[in-house]
C-alpha positions in Angstrom: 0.0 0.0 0.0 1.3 3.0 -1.0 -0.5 6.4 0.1 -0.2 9.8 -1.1 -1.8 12.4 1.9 -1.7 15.8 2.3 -3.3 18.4 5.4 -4.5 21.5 4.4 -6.3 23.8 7.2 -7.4 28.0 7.3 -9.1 30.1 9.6 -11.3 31.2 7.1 -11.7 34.6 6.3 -14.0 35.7 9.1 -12.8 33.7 12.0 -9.8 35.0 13.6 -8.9 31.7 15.3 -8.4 28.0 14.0 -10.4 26.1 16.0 -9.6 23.2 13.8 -6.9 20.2 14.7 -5.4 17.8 12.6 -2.8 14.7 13.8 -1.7 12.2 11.6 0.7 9.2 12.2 1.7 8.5 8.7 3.6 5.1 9.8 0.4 3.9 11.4 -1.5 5.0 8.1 -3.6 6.9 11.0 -5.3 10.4 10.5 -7.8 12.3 12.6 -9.4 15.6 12.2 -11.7 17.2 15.0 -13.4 20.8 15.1 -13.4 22.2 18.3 -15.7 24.4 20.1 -16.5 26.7 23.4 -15.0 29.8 21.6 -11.6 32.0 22.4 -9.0 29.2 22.8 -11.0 26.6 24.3 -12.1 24.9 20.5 -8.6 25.0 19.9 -7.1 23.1 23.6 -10.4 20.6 22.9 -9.8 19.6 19.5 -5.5 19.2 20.3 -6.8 17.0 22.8 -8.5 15.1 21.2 -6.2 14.0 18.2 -3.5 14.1 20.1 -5.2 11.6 22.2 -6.6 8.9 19.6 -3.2 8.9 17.7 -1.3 8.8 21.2 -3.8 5.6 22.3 -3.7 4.0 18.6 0.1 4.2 18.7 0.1 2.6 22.0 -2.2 -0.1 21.9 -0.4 -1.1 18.2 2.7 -1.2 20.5 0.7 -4.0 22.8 0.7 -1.1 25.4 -1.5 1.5 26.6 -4.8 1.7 28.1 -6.9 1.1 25.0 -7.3 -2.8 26.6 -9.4 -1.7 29.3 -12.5 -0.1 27.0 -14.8 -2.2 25.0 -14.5 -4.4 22.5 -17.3 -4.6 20.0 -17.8 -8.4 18.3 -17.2 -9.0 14.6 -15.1 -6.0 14.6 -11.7 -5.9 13.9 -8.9 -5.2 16.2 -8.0 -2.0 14.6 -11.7 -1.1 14.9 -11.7 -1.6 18.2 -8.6 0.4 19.2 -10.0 3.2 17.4 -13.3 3.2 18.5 -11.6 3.0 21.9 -9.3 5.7 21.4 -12.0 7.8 20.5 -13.5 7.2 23.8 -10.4 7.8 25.6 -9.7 11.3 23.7 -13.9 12.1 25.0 -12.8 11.5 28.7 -9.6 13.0 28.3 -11.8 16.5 26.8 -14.1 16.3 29.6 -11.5 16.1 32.5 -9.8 18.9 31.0 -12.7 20.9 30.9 -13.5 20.6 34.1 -10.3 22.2 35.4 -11.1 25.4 35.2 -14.0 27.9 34.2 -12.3 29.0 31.2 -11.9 25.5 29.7 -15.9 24.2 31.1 -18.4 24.0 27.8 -15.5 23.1 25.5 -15.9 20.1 23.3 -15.3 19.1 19.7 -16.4 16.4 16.9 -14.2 14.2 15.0 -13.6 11.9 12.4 -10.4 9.1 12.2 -9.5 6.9 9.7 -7.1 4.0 10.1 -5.7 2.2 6.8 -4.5 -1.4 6.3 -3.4 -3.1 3.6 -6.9 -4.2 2.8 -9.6 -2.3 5.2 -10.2 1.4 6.1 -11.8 1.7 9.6 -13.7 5.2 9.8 -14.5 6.6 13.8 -16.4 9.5 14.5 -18.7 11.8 16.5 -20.1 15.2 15.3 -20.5 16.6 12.1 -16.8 16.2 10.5 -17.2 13.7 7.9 -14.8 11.1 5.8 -15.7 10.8 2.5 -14.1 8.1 -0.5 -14.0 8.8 -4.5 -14.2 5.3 -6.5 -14.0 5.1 -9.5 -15.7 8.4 -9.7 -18.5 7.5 -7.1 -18.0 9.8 -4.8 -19.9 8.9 -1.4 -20.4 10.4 2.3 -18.7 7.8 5.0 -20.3 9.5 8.0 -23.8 10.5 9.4 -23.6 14.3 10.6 -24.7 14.0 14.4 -26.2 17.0 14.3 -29.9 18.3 14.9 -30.5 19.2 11.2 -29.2 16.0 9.7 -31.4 14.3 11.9 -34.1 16.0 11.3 -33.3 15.2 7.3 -33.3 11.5 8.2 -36.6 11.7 9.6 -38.1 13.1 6.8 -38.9 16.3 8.7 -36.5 18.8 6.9 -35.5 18.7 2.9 -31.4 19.0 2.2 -32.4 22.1 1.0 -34.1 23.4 4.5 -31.2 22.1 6.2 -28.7 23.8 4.1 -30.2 26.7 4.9 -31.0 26.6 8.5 -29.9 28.3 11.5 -29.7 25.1 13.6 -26.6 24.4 11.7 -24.3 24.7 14.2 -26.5 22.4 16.6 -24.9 19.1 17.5 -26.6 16.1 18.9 -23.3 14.3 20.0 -19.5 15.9 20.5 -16.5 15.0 22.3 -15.9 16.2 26.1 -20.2 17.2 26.8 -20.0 14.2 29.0 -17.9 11.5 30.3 -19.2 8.8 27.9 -20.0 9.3 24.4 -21.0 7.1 21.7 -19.3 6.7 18.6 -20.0 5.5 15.2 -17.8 3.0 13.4 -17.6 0.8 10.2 -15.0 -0.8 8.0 -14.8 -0.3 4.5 -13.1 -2.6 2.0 -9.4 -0.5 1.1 -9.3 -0.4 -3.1 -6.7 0.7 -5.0 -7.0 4.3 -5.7 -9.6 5.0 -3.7 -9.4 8.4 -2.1 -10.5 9.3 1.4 -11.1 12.9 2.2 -12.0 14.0 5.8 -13.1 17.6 6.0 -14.5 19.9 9.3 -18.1 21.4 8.3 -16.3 24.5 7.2 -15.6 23.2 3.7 -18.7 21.0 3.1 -20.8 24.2 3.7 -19.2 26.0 1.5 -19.0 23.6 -1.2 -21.5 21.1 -2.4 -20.3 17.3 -2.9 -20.1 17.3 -6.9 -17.7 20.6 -6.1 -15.6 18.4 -3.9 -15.6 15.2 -6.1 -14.6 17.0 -8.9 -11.3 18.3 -6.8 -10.6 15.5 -5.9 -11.0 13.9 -9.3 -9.0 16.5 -11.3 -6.4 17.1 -9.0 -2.4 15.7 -10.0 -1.7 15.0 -6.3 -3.0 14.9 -2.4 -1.8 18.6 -1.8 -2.8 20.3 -4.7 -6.2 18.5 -4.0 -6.5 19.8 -0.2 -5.1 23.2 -1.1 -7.7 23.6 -3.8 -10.5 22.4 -1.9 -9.5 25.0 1.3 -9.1 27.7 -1.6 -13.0 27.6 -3.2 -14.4 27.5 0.1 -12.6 30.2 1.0 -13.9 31.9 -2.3 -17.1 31.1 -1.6 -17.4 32.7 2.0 -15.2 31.1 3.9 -17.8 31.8 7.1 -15.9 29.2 9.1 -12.4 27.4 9.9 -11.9 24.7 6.9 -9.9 21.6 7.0 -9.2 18.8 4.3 -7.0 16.1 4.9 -6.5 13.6 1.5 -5.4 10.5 1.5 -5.1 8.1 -1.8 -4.4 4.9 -1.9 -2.1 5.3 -5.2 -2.4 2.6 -7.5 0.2 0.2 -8.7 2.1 1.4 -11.9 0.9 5.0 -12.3 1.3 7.9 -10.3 -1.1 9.3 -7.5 -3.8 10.1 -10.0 -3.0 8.4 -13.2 -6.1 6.4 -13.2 -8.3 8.7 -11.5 -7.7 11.6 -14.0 -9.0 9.0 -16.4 -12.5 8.0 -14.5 -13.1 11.9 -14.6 -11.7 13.0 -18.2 -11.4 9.8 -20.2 -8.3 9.1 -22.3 -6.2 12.1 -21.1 -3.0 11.9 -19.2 -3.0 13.5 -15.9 0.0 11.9 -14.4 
C-alpha cells in the first residue's frame, strides 16, 4: 500500500482563530481531524486534545501497550476497529477532564472523524459533524452520518437537504467529544481499493462547497496537496464563514502515479499523471 496524503487547514476569512486540529501518524496509516468548540482558545485546547489523544492511544495499543485494553470491545469488529473506536472514547474523557479544570476551559468540546488504513480495510471513527468521504471510480460517497440536529431531522423526513442547508440550527450538534464522560461513537469498515481516495473535511468546507464541487477536486487534482489546497481555496472563495480543513489521503495505485487512473475515470483518455 502506497498512500499519497496531504493536510491542508485555514481560519477562514472571518474567524480569527483555527479552532480546527489535525494529527496524523503517517507510519500507522492513521489520521484524525476534530473541530473544536467553546470559543476564544478553548475549541482549539479541545480539539489538540482530542487528536492528540486517539493517535497517542492507537500508537500505544499497536505497540501492545497502553490503556486502550481496558474499553470495550465490539464483536465482529476488527482489532483496529476496536482500538480506534476505543481511542476515541479515551480522547472524549480525556476533553471532559480537562474541561473541568477550570471555568475558562468548562463548555469546551469538539467532533471528530479518524480513519485507520490497512493493507486491505479502512476503519472510519467518529462523532459530530466532521465527515470522511471516499471517491471510487468516480463515485463519490459520504462515510459518516452528521450528528447534528438538522441531519437528523433530514433522516426523519422532517427537513428537505435544501431546508437544512439553509437553516440556523446548523451549528446544533446532537453528540460531540468532552459534553460528558461517555459518548457514543459511530464506526464501520470499508473494503481499502486501489485508488480510492478518502477525504476527511471539518463542516467549514462541506458548507461552503457542495459534494459534486468536492468530487470534482478530488477527481481533477495531480496530487493529495494540490487537491487539499484547492479544496480549502474555493471554500474560502465562496465565504469562507468558518475554519476549513481537508486532509487527503489516496491509496495510489500500482504502476501510475497518484492520480494516473483517476484523472481518467473523470476525463477519459487524457493523461494526468
Amino acid at each position: 500500500m502506497t498512500l499519497d496524503y496531504a493536510v491542508r487547514s485555514d481560519a477562514g476569512r472571518v474567524r480569527e482563530n483555527n479552532e480546527d486540529s489535525v494529527c496524523a501518524a503517517p507510519e500507522l496509516n492513521l489520521f484524525v481531524l476534530s473541530d473544536g468548540m467553546g470559543g476564544q482558545a478553548c475549541g482549539e485546547v479541545a480539539s489538540r486534545l482530542a487528536t492528540e489523544t486517539i493517535v497517542a492511544q492507537c500508537r500505544d495499543g499497536h505497540a501492545g501497550a497502553g490503556a486502550s485494553s481496558t474499553w470495550e470491545h465490539a464483536e465482529g469488529a476488527s482489532d483496529t476497529m476496536n482500538r480506534l473506536a476505543n481511542a476515541v472514547r479515551a480522547a472524549n474523557l480525556a476533553v471532559y477532564q480537562e474541561s473541568q479544570k477550570s471555568k475558562e476551559l468548562q463548555g469546551m468540546g469538539a467532533t471528530v472523524v479518524a480513519i485507520w488504513l490497512t493493507a486491505e480495510r479502512i476503519s472510519v471513527a467518529h462523532v459530530g459533524d466532521s465527515r470522511a468521504y471516499r471517491l471510487r471510480a468516480g463515485q463519490f460517497q459520504q462515510l459518516t452520518e452528521d450528528h447534528s440536529f438538522v441531519a437528523e431531522q433530514v433522516r426523519r423526513g422532517a427537513m428537505t437537504e435544501q431546508e437544512a442547508g439553509s437553516s440556523k440550527l446548523q451549528n446544533v450538534l446532537t453528540r460531540a467529544l468532552g459534553v460528558d464522560e461517555n459518548v457514543p461513537v459511530d464506526v464501520d469498515e470499508q473494503v481499502l481499493v486501489e485508488g480510492d481516495t478518502i477525504l476527511l473535511c471539518s463542516d467549514g468546507l462541506t458548507r461552503e462547497l457542495s459534494d459534486a464541487q468536492i468530487a470534482a477536486v478530488l477527481g481533477e487534482a495531480v496530487d493529495a496537496q494540490r487537491a487539499a489546497d484547492r479544496l480549502v481555496e474555493l471554500a474560502n472563495q465562496a465565504g469562507g464563514e468558518d475554519n476549513i480543513t481537508a486532509v487527503v489521503v489516496r491509496n495510489a495505485p500500482k504502476g501510475g502515479g497518484p492520480l494516473t487512473r483517476m484523472g481518467r475515470w473523470f476525463k477519459g483518455s487524457e493523461d494526468r499523471s
